[in-house]
C-alpha positions as CSV (number, residue, x, y, z in Angstrom):
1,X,12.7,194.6,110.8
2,X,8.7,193.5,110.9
3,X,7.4,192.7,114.4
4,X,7.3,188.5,113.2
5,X,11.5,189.2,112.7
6,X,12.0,190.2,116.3
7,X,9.5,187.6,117.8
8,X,12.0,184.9,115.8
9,X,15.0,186.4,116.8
10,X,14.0,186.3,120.5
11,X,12.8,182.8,120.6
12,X,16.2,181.4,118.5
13,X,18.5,183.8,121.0
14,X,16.3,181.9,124.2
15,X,16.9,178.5,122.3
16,X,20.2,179.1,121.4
17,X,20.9,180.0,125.2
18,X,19.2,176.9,126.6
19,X,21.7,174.6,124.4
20,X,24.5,176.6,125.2
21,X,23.4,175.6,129.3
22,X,22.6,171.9,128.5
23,X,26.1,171.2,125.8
24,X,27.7,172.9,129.5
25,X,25.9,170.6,131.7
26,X,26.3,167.9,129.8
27,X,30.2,168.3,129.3
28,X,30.7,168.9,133.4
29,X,28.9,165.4,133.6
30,X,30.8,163.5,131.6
31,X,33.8,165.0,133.1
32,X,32.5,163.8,136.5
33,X,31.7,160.3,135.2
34,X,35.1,159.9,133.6
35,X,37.1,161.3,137.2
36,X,34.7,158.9,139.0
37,X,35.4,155.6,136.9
38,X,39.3,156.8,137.2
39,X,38.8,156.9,140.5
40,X,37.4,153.2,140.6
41,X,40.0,152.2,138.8
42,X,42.8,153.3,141.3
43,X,40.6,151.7,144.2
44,X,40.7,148.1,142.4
45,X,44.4,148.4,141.7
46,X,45.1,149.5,145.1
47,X,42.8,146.5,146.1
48,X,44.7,144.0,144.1
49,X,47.9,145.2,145.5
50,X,47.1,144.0,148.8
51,X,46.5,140.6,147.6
52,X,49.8,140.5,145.8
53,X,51.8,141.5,147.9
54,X,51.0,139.3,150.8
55,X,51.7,137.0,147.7
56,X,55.3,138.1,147.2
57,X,57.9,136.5,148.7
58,X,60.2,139.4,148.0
59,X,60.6,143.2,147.7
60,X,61.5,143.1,143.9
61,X,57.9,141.7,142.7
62,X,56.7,144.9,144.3
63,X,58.6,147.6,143.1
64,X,58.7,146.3,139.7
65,X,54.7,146.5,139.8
66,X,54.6,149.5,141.5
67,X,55.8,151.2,138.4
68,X,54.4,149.6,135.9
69,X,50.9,150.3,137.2
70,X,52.0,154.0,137.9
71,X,52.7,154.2,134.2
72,X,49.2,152.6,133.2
73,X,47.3,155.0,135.8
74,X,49.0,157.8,134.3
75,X,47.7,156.3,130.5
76,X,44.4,155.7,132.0
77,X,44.4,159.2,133.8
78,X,44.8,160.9,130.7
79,X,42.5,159.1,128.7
80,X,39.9,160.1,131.0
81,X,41.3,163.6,131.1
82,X,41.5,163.9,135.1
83,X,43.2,167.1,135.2
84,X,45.7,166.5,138.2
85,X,47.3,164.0,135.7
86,X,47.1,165.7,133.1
87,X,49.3,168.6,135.2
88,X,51.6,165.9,136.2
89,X,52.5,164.4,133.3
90,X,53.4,168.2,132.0
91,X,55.6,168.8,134.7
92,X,57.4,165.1,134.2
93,X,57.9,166.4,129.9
94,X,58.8,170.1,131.3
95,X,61.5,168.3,133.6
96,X,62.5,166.2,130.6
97,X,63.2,168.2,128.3
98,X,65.0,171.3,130.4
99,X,61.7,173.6,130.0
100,X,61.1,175.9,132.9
101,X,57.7,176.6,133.1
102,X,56.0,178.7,135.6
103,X,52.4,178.1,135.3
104,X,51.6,175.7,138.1
């Protein structure tokens, strides 16, 4: 191996490790982004709830929301891969389907 031949393989092994740090970087930032506009999402529902409710005239309205937005924020959770969710909807399956599983 000629002197030119280690010169090249230094500069694409320094390259190849500056990539390898920004693809990293940019993968925790999009995670953070997608937790954060979860997170947004759960404040406007929890927002809107109050104004319902004093809307309601009786405890069934509630309830019946209640669940039905649980089931969307677990959707939504997932699609923006929050990993608490992600853990909890594994349990819920597990539970389901009579798996014992130890991991958590």
């Amino acid at each position: 191996m000629g002197k030119f031949d280690q010169i090249s393989s230094t500069e694409s092994t320094a390259i190849q490790k500056e990539l390898d740090e920004v693809t990293e970087s940019l993968g925790e930032t999009q995670d953070a982004r997608l937790e954060e506009r979860f997170l947004w999402i759960v404040t406007i529902f929890i927002l809107l709830d109050a104004w319902w409710f004093s809307q309601m005239q009786s405890w069934g309205g509630p309830v019946a929301l209640l669940v039905l937005q649980l089931i969307l924020l677990v959707g939504i959770g997932r699609k923006c891969q929050v990993e608490d969710i992600e853990k909890l909807i594994d349990r819920l399956l597990d539970g389901w389907t009579g798996k014992e599983n130890k991991k958590y």
